[in-house]
TORNU-791356 format. One record per residue (C-alpha): x, y, z. Coordinates in steps of 0.1 Angstrom, whole numbers. Layout:
N
u:X&v:Y&w:Z
...
END
This chain:
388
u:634&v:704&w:981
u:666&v:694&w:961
u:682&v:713&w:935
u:691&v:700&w:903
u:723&v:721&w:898
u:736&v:716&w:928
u:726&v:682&w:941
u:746&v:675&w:973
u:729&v:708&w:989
u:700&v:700&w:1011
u:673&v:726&w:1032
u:675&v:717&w:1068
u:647&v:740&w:1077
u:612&v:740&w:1065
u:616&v:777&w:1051
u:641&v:770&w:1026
u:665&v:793&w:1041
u:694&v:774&w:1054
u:712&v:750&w:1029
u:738&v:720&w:1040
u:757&v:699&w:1015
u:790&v:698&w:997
u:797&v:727&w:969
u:822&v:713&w:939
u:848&v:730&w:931
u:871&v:720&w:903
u:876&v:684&w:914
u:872&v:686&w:947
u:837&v:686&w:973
u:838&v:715&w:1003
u:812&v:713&w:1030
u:793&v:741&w:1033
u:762&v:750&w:1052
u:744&v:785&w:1043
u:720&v:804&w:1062
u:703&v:832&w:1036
u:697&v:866&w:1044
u:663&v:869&w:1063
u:647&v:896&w:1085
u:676&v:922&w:1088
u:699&v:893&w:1090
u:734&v:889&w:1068
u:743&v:859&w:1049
u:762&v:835&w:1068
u:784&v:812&w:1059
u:801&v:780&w:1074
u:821&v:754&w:1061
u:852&v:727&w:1065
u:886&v:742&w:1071
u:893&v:739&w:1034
u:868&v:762&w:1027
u:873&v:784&w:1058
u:906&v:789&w:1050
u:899&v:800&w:1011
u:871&v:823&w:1027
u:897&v:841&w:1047
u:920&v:844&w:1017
u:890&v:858&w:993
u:876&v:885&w:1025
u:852&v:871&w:1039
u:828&v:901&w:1042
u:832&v:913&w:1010
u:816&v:881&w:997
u:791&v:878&w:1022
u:780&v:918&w:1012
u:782&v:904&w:978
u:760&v:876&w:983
u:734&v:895&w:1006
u:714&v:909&w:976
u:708&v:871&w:961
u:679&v:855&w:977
u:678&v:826&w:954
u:699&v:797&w:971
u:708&v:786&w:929
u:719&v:823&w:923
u:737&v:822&w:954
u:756&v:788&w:951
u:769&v:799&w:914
u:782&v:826&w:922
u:801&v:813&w:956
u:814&v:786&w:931
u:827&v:811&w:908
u:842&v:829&w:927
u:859&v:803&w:946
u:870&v:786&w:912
u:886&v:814&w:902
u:905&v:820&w:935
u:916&v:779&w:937
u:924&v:781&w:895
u:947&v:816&w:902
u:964&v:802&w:937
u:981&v:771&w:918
u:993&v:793&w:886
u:1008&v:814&w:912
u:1021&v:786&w:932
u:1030&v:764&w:899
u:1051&v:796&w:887
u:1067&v:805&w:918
u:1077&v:762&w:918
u:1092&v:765&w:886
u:1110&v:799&w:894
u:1125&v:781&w:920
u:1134&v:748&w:898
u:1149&v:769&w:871
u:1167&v:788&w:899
u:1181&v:758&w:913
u:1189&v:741&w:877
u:1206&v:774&w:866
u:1227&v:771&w:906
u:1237&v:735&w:896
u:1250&v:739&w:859
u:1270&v:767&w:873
u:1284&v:749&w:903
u:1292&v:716&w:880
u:1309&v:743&w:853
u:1331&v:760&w:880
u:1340&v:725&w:891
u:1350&v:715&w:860
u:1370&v:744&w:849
u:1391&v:738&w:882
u:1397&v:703&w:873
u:1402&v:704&w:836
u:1381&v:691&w:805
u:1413&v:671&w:795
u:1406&v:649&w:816
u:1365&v:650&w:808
u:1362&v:618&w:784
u:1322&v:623&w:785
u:1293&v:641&w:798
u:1253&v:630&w:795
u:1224&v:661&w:781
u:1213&v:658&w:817
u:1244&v:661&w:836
u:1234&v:637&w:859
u:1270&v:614&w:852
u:1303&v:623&w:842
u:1335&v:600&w:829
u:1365&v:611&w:837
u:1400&v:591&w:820
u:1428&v:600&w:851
u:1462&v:589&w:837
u:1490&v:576&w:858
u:1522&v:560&w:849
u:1512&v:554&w:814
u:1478&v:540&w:823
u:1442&v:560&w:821
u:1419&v:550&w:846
u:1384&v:558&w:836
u:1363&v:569&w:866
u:1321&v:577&w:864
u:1305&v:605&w:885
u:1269&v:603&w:892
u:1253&v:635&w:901
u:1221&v:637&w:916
u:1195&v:666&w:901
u:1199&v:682&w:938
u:1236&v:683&w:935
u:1253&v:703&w:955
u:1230&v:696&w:983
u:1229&v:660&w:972
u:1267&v:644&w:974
u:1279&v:631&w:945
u:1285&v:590&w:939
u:1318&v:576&w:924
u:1316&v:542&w:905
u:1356&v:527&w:907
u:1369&v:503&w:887
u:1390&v:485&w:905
u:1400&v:462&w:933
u:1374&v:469&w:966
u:1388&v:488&w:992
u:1374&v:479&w:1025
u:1367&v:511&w:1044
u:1338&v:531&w:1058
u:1340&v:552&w:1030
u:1332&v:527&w:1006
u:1304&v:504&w:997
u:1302&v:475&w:975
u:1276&v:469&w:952
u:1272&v:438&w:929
u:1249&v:440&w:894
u:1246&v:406&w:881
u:1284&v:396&w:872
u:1299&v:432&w:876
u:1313&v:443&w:910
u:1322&v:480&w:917
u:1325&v:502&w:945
u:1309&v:535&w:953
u:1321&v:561&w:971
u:1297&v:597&w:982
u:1322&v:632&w:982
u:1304&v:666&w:986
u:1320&v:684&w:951
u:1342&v:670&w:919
u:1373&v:681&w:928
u:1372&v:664&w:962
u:1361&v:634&w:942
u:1394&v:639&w:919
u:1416&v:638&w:945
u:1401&v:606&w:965
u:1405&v:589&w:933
u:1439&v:600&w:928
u:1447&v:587&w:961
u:1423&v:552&w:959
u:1450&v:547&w:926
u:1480&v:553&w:946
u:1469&v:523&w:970
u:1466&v:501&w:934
u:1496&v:513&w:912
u:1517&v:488&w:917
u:1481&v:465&w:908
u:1478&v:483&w:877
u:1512&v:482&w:865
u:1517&v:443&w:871
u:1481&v:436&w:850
u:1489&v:458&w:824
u:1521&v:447&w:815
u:1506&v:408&w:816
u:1482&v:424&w:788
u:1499&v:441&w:766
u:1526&v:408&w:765
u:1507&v:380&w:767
u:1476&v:365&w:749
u:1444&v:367&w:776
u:1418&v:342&w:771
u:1398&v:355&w:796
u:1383&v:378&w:806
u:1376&v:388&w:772
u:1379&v:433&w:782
u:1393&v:427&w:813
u:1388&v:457&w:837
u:1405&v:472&w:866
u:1380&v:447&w:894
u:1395&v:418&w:873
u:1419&v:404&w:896
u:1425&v:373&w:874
u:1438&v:365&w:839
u:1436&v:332&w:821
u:1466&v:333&w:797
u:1476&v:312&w:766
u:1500&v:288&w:764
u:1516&v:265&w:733
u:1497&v:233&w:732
u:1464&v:245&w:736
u:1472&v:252&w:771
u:1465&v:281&w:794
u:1474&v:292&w:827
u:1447&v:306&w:850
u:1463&v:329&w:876
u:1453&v:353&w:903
u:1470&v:382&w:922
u:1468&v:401&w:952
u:1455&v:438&w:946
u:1477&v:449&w:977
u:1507&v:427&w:972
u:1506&v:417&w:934
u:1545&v:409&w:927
u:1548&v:386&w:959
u:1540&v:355&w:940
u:1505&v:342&w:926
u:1476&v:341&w:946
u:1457&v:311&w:927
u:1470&v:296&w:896
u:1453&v:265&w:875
u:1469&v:248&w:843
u:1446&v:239&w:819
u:1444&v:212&w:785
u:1452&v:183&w:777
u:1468&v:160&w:809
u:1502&v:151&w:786
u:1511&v:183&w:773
u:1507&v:202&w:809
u:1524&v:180&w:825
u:1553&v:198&w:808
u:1544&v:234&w:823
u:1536&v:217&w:858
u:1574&v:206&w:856
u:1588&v:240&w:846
u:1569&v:251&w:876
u:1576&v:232&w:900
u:1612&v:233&w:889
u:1616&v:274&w:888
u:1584&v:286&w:911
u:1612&v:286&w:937
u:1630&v:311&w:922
u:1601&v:337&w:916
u:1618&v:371&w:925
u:1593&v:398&w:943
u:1612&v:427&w:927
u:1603&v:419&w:896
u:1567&v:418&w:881
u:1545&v:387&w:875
u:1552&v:388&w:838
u:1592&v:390&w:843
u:1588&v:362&w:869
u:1565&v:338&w:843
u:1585&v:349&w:812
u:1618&v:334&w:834
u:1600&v:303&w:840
u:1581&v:294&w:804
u:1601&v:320&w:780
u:1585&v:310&w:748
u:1554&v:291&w:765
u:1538&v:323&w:767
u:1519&v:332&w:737
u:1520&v:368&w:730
u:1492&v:390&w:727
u:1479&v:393&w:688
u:1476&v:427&w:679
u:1450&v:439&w:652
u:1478&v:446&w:621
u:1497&v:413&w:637
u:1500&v:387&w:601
u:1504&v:357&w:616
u:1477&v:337&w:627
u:1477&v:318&w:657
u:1443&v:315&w:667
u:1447&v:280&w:658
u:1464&v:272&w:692
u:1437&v:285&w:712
u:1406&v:285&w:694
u:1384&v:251&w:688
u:1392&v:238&w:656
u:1357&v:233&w:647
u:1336&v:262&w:654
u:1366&v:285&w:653
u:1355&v:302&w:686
u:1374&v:303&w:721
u:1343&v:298&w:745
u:1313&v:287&w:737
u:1278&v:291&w:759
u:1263&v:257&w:765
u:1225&v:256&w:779
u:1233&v:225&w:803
u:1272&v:227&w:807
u:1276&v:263&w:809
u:1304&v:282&w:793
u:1332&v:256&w:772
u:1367&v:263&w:762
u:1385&v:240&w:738
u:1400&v:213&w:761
u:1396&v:182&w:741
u:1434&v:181&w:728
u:1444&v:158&w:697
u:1468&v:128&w:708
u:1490&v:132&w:675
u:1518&v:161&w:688
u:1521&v:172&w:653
u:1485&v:181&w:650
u:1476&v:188&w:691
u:1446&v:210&w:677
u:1417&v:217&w:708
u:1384&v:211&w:699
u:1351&v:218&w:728
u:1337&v:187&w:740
u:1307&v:191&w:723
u:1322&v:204&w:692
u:1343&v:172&w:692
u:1311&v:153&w:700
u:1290&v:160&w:673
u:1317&v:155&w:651
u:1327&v:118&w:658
u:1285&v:108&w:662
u:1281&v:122&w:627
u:1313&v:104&w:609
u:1303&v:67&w:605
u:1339&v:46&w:612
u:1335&v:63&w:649
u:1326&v:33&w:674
u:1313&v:35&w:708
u:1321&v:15&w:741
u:1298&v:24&w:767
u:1297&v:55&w:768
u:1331&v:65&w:748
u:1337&v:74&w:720
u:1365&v:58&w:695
u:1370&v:83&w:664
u:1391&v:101&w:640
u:1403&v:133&w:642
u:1388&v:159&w:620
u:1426&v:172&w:606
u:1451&v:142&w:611
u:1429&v:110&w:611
u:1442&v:102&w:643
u:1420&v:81&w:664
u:1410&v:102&w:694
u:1389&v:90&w:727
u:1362&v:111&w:739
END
């Protein structure tokens, strides 16, 4: 005989009296197997360990006293499943509350912990913090320069330790790790509380002052073509010259006043051949007491083109930028990134234009002539006829 309530409940005997199936509960199936009261006898009950153990939990006599005065194996299976419904449906509230008690608990511990830290370190020095609180920026200033500095903190914090993000020159120790996100490098550090963090940054600067100093002073004095925000990991600078020419230049993090590490001139081949003379005429003379800047002001004095400041009248954009699209660099799909390079041959014009800026200028003007594959045409400002 099946029953159409409970359909996954079976008689295993022929007098109807002892039941084996699975009883649902809420979502879930519990094996059971019943044995009805009969002659004198006591309901009996057995089951998975699931069910066994909600049995215990509920007192197990009391139900089965309960359930003695229900002959009918439909009576008897509703009421097991309410009452095991409401037990299952009571034991997660409980459990659900006591979970949240103890996330609130633990949210309340690390607000408070983060807030003690803080005081101890100073909001000056707090440039911003997230709804979360799961980052922090800090701005540390030393000699002049602020040093910005991001805390993540995990939602476990102070169990979890806390990750610094540097921006800077990687230091190679077990402390640290390097991680690289598509063309940004940084370095990450774990400390167990802020102020510990404070003070390793404090001391990470102290190993990069002298770093600092040098690239700063290059720019606030001189005119950077690239990188266009440069950032503490920049190590390099490509600076403007006169001529629509520039000077690409590298420097050690450690070491950053004993000479350059990597330098490039770039433009046109006649008007750096001017600058590759100074060099190689005064590079002798570069002075390690003295910063990079003093050392390449010594060597090109005027050369340099200073850095153009916001409220700064006079234009020069005209020495650096292409004199065509009026931009520096320019994002090719097939030759990549462009800078003006492509110098006019007339000295009193030497305006830079990006090879294909320059290109599509002589293929659309109509006196332009080709050999092969060069190009024989006037120059968009002076008429001077240019090779390309």
């Amino acid at each position: 005989m099946a029953l159409q309530r409970f359909p996954l409940m079976t008689p295993i005997d022929g007098e109807g009296k002892i039941f084996r199936g699975f009883l649902p509960i809420h979502n879930d199936e519990y094996f059971i197997q019943v044995h009805l009261p009969e002659n004198n006898k006591n309901t009996q009950l057995y089951g998975d360990s699931k069910l066994k153990h909600i049995l215990e939990n509920i007192n197990e006599q009391q139900l089965i006293n309960r359930l003695d005065q229900l002959d009918d194996i439909t009576l008897f299976l509703s009421e097991l499943q309410t009452i095991i419904e409401e037990y299952v449906s009571i034991n997660k509230s409980s459990s659900l509350n006591n979970n949240n008690n103890k996330m609130n608990s633990s949210t309340i511990q690390r607000y408070k912990t983060i807030m003690s830290e803080l005081k101890e370190i100073g909001f000056d020095k707090v440039v911003h913090i997230n709804d979360t609180l799961d980052h922090i920026i800090f701005e540390i200033s030393d000699n002049e320069i602020r040093h910005p500095l991001k805390i993540y903190i995990s939602s476990t914090y102070p169990l979890t330790p806390l990750k610094l993000e540097l921006d800077g020159p990687t230091l190679s120790t077990p402390l640290t790790t390097t991680i690289t996100s598509s063309s940004t490098e940084t370095t990450r550090t774990t400390h167990s509380n802020l102020y510990s963090a404070i003070q390793y940054y404090n001391e990470w600067i102290k190993i990069y002052r002298d770093y600092f100093i040098c690239m700063n002073e290059l720019d606030q004095n001189t005119r950077i073509l690239d990188p266009d925000q440069p950032m503490g990991k920049d190590t390099f600078r490509r600076i403007a010259l006169k001529g629509h020419c520039s000077l690409h230049l590298e420097l050690d993090s450690i070491y950053p006043r004993n000479g350059l590490k990597a330098m490039r001139f770039y433009g046109s081949e006649k008007n750096i051949k001017s600058f590759q003379q100074l060099w190689e005429n005064k590079s002798q003379q570069w002075d390690n007491r003295q910063s990079p800047y003093q050392n390449l002001y010594i060597i090109f004095k005027d050369q340099l083109m200073p850095k153009v400041f916001d409220n700064q009248k006079e234009d020069t954009s005209s020495d650096v930028e292409c004199a065509i699209c009026y931009a520096y660099k320019l994002e090719h799909i097939e030759l990549g990134l462009l800078t003006p390079d492509i110098i006019c041959t007339n000295d009193q014009c030497n305006r830079g234009f990006h090879p294909t800026c320059i290109s599509e200028w002589l293929r659309s003007n109509p006196t332009t002539t080709r050999s092969f594959n060069m190009l024989f045409g006037k120059c968009p400002y002076c008429s001077e006829v240019n090779l390309l």
